[in-house]
N, C-alpha and C positions, 0 to 999 in steps of 0.2 A: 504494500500500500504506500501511496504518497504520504508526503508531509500536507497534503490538503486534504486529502483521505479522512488523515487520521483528525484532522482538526475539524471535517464532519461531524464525524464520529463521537466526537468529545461532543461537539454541541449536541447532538442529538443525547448523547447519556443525560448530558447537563439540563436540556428541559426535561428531561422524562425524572431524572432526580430534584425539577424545580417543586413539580406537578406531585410528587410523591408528595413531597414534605408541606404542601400547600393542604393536600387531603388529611394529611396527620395531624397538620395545625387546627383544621374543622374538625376535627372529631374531638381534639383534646377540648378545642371552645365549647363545644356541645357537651361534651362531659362537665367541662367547668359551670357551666351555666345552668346545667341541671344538679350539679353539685349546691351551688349557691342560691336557687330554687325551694331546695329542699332544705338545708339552713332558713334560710326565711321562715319556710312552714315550720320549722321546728322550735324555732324564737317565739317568732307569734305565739303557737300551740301555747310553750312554757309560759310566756309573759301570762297570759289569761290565765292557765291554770294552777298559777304560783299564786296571784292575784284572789282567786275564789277560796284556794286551799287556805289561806293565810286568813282569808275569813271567815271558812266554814269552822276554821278551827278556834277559834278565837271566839265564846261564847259572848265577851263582850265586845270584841268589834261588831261581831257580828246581830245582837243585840239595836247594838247604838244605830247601823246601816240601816236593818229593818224598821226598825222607829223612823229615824229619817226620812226613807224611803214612803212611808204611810203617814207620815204627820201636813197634812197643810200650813203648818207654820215652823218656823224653822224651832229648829232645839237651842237649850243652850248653846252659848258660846262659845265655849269648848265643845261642845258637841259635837255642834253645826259645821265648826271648823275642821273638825276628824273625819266629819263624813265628807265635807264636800273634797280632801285630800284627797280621803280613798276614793270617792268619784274619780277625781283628775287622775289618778293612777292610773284605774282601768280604760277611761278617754284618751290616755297616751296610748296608752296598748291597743287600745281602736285605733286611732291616727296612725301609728304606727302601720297597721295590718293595710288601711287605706292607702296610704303612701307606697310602701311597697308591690302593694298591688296593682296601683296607677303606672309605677316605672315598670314593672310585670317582670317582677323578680316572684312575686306574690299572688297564686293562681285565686283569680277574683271568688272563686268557688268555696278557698279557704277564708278569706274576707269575708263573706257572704256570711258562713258557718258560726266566725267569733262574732260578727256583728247583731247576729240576729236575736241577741240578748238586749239589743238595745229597745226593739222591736218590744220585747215582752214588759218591758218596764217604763214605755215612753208614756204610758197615761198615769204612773206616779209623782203623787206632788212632790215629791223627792225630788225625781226627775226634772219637772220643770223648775224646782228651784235651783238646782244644781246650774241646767243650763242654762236662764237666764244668766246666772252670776259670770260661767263659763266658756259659755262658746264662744268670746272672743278672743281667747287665752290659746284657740285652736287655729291649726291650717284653713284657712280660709275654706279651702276645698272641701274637706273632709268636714267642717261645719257645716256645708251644703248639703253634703251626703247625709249628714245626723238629718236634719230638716228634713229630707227628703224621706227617711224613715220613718220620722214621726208622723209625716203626712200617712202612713198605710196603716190600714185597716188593723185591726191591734187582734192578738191571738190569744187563744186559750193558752195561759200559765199555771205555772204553780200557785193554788191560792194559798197560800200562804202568804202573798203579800196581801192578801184582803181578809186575812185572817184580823181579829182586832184580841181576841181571850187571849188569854198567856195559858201555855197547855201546861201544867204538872209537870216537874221537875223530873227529871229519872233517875 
């Protein structure tokens, strides 16, 4: 073979080794991307569920929330101010889940799933006191989105927030 032959030759390996490492690089992004994906839904998941865990378990947060969440008028002081915390807690964690979801790290479907507690408790006076106070405190966006929730038809929940007796101790 010549020396132009071979300098063919070289180019031709050279694009077919461009084109290789060009598919290797989409597959690693596509791995990446469904790695980071899946992180997302797994933050989200924890955030909320660290969130409820830390008040299911908590006789008296959890206490003080359900009061709040049922009273038309705000609670003490301190109260008022523990609950509406722990509101903004979970509102971050919403925000959060909408945000990610909007840049679509975050499958809207997972969004959909955490958010839809918002839905079971947006006709508590809690609730609207909360957001008055709050929603400006939020993504402008994702404030929209609450809005937009609260506008829907409200579901059958747990009554327990329309509970008002205190049940017997165990």
């Amino acid at each position: 073979m010549t020396l132009l032959e071979w300098g063919a030759l070289g180019e031709l390996i050279g694009g077919v080794a461009i084109i290789v490492s060009l598919i290797y690089v989409g597959v690693q992004v596509k791995e990446s991307a469904k790695a980071t994906r899946s992180a997302a839904a797994n933050d989200a998941t924890v955030s909320m569920q660290t969130w409820y865990l830390e008040l299911g378990s908590n006789r008296e947060a959890s206490e003080l929330w359900l009061n709040a969440m049922r009273s038309s008028e705000p609670l003490s002081t301190h109260d008022e101010f523990q609950f509406l915390m722990s509101m903004h807690a979970v509102f971050l964690g919403f925000q959060n889940c909408y945000l990610l979801s909007e840049e679509g790290t975050l499958d809207p479907e997972v969004r959909e799933a955490l958010t839809f507690a918002i839905i079971a408790v947006k006709d508590l006076p809690g609730m609207d006191r909360y957001w008055r106070q709050r929603s400006t405190f939020l993504h402008s966006g994702f404030a929209n989105y609450v809005d937009g929730l609260r506008l829907q038809d409200s579901i059958q929940t747990v009554d327990v927030y329309k509970r008002n007796e205190k049940a017997p101790d165990t």
